[in-house]
N, C-alpha and C positions, 0 to 999 in steps of 0.2 A: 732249581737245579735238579730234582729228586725228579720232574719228570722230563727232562734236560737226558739226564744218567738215563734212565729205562730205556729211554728209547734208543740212545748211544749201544746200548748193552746188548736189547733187543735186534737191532741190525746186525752188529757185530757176530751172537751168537748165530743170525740166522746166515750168515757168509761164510760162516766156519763150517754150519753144519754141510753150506753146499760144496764146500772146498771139500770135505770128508767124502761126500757123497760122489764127485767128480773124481777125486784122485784115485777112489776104491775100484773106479773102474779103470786102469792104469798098471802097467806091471809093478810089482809093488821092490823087485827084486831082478836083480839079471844072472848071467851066469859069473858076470864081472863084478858085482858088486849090487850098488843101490840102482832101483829101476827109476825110470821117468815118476810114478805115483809115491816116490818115497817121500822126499819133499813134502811136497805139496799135503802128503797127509798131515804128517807131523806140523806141519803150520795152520792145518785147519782144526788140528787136536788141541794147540795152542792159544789158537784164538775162542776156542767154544770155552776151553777154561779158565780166558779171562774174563772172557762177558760172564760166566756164571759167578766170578770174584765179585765184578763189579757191580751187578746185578743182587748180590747176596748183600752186599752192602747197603745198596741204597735199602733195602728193606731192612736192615740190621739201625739205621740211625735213622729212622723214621721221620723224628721230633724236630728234626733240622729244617726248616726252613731256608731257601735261596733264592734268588731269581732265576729266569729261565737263563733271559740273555747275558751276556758278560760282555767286559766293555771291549774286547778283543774280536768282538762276534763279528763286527763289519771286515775286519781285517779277516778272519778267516771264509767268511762268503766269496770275500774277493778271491783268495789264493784257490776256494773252489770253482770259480769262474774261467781263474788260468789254467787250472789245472784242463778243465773241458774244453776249453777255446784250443789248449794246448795239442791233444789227441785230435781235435776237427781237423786243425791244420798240419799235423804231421806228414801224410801224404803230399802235399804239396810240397812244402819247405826242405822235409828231408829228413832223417832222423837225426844227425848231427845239428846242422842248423835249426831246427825245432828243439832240443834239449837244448840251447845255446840262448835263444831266446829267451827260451822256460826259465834258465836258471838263472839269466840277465834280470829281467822282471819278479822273479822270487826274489831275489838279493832285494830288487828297490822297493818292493811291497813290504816285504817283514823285517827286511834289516835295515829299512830307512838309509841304504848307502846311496851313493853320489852317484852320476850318472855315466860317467868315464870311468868310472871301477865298472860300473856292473854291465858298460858298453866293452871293455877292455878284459871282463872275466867271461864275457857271453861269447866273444872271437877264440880266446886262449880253450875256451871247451870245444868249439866246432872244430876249428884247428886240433885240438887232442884227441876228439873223438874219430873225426876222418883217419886220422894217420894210427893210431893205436888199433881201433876194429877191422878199418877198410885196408890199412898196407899192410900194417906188422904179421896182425891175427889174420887175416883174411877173411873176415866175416862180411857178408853181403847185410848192408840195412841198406832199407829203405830213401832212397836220393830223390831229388825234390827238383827246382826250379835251377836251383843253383850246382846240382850233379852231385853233390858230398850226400 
């Protein structure tokens, strides 16, 4: 697990530093308050100083032997598959209907739920998400095959 952690830590810090490095170029402040680059710094400040936590540990318990893989690993390969499959087909599907899917198939991959919950929770989002973003708020996402 100790080279499991490194590496986990090593990506981590090196995402933070470019979220630092992105956002620095960004107003950092506006005349109304926080600019677009405020954010985004402050979460790449956060995550550089957790990979540095987590990082400092694994060389702080050296002695500790683990295995690399855990027995959850194929479960999470999978959820990083949907996760990817997920973004290919967003353009198409829609942003509603694609998070609807997404979060239909999360439910039945990590929470082993049934398959009319997670067919009956993937409608009640596209449904929420359409009407909440696209009527209420009037936010324009991206619409797919099926217009939502």
């Amino acid at each position: 697990m100790k080279f499991a952690d490194l590496v986990g830590g090593g990506v981590v810090l090196l995402l933070g530093i470019a979220i630092v490095f992105f956002s620095s170029q960004l107003p950092y402040k506006t005349e109304y308050g926080p600019g677009p680059g405020f954010l985004p710094l402050w979460l790449g400040i956060v995550l550089i100083g957790s990979a540095i936590f987590v990082i400092a540990n694994i060389f702080r318990k050296h002695g500790v032997v683990e295995t690399f893989l855990k027995p959850r690993t194929k479960q999470s390969a999978l959820m990083f598959i949907l996760i990817f499959v997920s973004f290919l087909l967003l353009p198409w599907f829609g942003f509603a209907v694609g998070l609807a899917f997404f979060s239909g198939l999360t439910m039945r991959v990590m929470g082993k739920h049934g398959w009319i919950a997670c067919g009956l929770t993937a409608v009640g989002i596209a449904i929420g998400i359409h009407f909440v973003f696209g009527q209420w708020l009037h936010i324009p996402l991206p619409v797919g095959i099926v217009g939502w």
